[in-house]
C-alpha positions in Angstrom: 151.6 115.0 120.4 149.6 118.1 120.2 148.6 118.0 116.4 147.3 114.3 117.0 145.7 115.3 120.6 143.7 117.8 118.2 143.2 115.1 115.9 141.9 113.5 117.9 139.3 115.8 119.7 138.5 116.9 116.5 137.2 113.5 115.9 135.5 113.2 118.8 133.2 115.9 117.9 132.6 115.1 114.8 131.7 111.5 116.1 129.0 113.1 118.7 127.6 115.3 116.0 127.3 112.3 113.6 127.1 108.9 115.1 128.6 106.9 111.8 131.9 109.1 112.2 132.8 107.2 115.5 134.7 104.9 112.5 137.3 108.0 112.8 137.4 108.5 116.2 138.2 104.6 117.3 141.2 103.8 115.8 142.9 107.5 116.6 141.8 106.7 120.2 143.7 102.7 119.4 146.9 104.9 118.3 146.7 107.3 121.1 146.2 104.8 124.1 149.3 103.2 122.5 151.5 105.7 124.0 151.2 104.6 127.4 153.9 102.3 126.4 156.0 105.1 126.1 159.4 105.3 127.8 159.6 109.4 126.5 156.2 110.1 128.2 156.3 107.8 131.0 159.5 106.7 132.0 159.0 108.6 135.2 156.6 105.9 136.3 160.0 104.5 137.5 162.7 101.6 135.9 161.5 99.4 133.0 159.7 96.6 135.0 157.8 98.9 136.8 156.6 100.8 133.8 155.8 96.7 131.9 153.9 96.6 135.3 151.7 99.4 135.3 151.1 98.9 131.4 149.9 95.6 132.0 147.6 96.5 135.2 146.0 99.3 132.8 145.5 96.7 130.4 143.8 94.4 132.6 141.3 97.0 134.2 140.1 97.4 130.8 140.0 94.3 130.0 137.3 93.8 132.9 135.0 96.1 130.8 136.0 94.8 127.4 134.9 90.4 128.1 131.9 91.9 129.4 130.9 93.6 126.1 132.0 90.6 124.0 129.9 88.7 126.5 126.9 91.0 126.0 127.0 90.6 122.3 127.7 86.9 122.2 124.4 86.5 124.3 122.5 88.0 121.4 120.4 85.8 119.5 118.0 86.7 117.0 116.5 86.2 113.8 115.2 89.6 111.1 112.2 88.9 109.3 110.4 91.1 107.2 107.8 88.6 105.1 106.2 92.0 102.9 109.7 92.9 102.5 110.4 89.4 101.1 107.4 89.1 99.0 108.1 92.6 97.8 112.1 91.8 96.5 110.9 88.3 94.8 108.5 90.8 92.9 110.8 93.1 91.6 112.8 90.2 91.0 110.5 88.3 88.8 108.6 91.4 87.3 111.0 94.0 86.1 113.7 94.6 84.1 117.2 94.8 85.5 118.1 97.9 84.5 114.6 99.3 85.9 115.5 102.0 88.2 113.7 102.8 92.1 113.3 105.3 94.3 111.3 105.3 97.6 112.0 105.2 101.5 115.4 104.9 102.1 115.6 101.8 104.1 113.6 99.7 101.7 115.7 100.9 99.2 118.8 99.6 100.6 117.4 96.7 100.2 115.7 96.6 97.0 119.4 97.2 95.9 121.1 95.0 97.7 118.7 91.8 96.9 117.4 92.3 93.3 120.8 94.7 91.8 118.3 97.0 91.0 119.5 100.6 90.5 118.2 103.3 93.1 118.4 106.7 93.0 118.2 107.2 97.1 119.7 105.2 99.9 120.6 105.7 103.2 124.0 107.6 103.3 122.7 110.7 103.1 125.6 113.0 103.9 126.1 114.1 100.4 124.4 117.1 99.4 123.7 116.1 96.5 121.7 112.7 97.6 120.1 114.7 100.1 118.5 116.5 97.2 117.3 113.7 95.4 115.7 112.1 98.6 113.9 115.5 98.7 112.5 114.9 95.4 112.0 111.4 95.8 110.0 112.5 98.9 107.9 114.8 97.5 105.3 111.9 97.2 104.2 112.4 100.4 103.4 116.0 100.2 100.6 118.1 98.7 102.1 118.4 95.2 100.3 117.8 92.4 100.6 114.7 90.9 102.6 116.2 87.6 104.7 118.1 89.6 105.6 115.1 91.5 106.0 113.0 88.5 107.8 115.2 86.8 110.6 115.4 90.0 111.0 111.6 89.5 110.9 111.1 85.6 113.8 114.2 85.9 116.0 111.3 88.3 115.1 108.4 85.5 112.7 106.6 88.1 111.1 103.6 86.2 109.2 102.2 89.6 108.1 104.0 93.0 108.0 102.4 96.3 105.3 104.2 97.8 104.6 102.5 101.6 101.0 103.7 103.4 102.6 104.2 106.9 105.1 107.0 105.7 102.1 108.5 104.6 100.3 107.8 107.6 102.7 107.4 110.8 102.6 110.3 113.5 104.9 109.5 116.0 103.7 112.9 117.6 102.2 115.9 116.5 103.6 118.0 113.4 106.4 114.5 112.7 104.6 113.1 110.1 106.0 113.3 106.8 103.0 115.2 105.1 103.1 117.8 108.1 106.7 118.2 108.1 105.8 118.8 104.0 103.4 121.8 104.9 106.4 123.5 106.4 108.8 123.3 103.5 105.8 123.5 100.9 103.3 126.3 102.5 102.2 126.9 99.3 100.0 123.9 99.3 99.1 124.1 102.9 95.5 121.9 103.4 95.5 120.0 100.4 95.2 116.4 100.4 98.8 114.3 100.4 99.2 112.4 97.1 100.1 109.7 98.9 96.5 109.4 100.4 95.0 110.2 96.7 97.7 107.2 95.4 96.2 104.5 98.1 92.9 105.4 96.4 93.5 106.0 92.8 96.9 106.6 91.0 95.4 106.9 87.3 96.6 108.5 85.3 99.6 109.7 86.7 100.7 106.3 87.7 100.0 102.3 87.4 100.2 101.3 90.4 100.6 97.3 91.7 99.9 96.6 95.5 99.1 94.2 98.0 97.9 94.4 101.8 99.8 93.2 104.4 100.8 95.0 108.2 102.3 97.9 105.8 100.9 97.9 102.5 103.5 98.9 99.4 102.4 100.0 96.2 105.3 99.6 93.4 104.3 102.2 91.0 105.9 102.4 87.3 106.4 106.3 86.6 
């Protein structure tokens, strides 16, 4: 009882520290609230239909709470689209090899992966040190590196094709959060220069070939 009540707290902090680890914490939690059916631990309650009793009336209360979640997400209804998105996939789809590898945001590259197969060298679970440091490189295309510097980050991950999208370059969802800011911080070096990202959306020769269209958030796929 007190290694798995340690356990257990254990994983509740790692759960509040790191949302994704609740997928520990909920079924210890199932196991623990199991032993409320206990005769060793609660038998003083009193005789055996007394202890069924208060099981059940526990169950019940919690029950209350429990219909009124399921209810809650039953009433959902709603539909995900994401037409540049779309567009974007049935181009990669139609104008790449499959074995062309990409690197970019991580959300849209959970995506390029899991509707065109392509490889990626970046996605979203980014506990691993190691994937952390590739997104790092990968996001060096929205600092003030020089273009060869940048390009040479990539070609050292085997990047064929870049997903560079104008609002990470742009976005400022308050002072100092953008991603070229938060750049001048790790990169001080290079402090006042011009993001690559803002020289890409103008010209990327001849560092990179760039394809793009304009829609609410313009992409450019470029091949490294």
């Amino acid at each position: 009882m007190v290694y798995h009540s340690l356990q257990l707290l254990a994983f509740a902090v790692l759960a509040v520290l790191i949302m994704r680890l609740k997928l520990f914490l909920t079924p210890h939690m199932c196991i623990m609230a199991s032993l409320i059916c206990s005769k060793q631990l609660f038998g003083r309650v009193g005789d055996r239909f007394k202890h069924q009793v208060a099981v059940f009336a526990v169950m019940a209360i919690m029950a209350v709470q429990g219909v009124a979640n399921m209810q809650a997400q039953w009433a959902i209804i709603g539909e995900f689209s994401n037409m540049p998105q779309e567009e974007l996939l049935d181009w990669i789809q139609e104008n790449t090899p499959p074995d062309s590898v990409f690197s970019g945001a991580m959300p849209t590259m959970a995506s390029v992966k899991l509707s065109t197969g392509r490889p990626i060298v970046n996605h979203p679970h980014y506990e691993e040190a190691g994937l952390r440091e590739r997104t790092k490189l990968v996001y060096s295309m929205y600092s003030c590196m020089s273009a060869d510097t940048v390009k040479g980050n990539l070609m050292t991950l085997g990047v064929d094709f870049f997903v560079l999208e104008d609002s990470w370059c742009t976005r400022r969802t308050r002072p100092g959060c953008s991603m070229p800011e938060i750049w001048d911080i790790e990169d001080s070096q290079n402090v006042g220069k011009v993001p690559l990202c803002t020289h890409m959306s103008r010209s990327s020769r001849p560092h990179f070939h760039c394809f793009h269209w304009s829609y609410i958030r313009r992409r450019c796929t470029s091949p490294v």
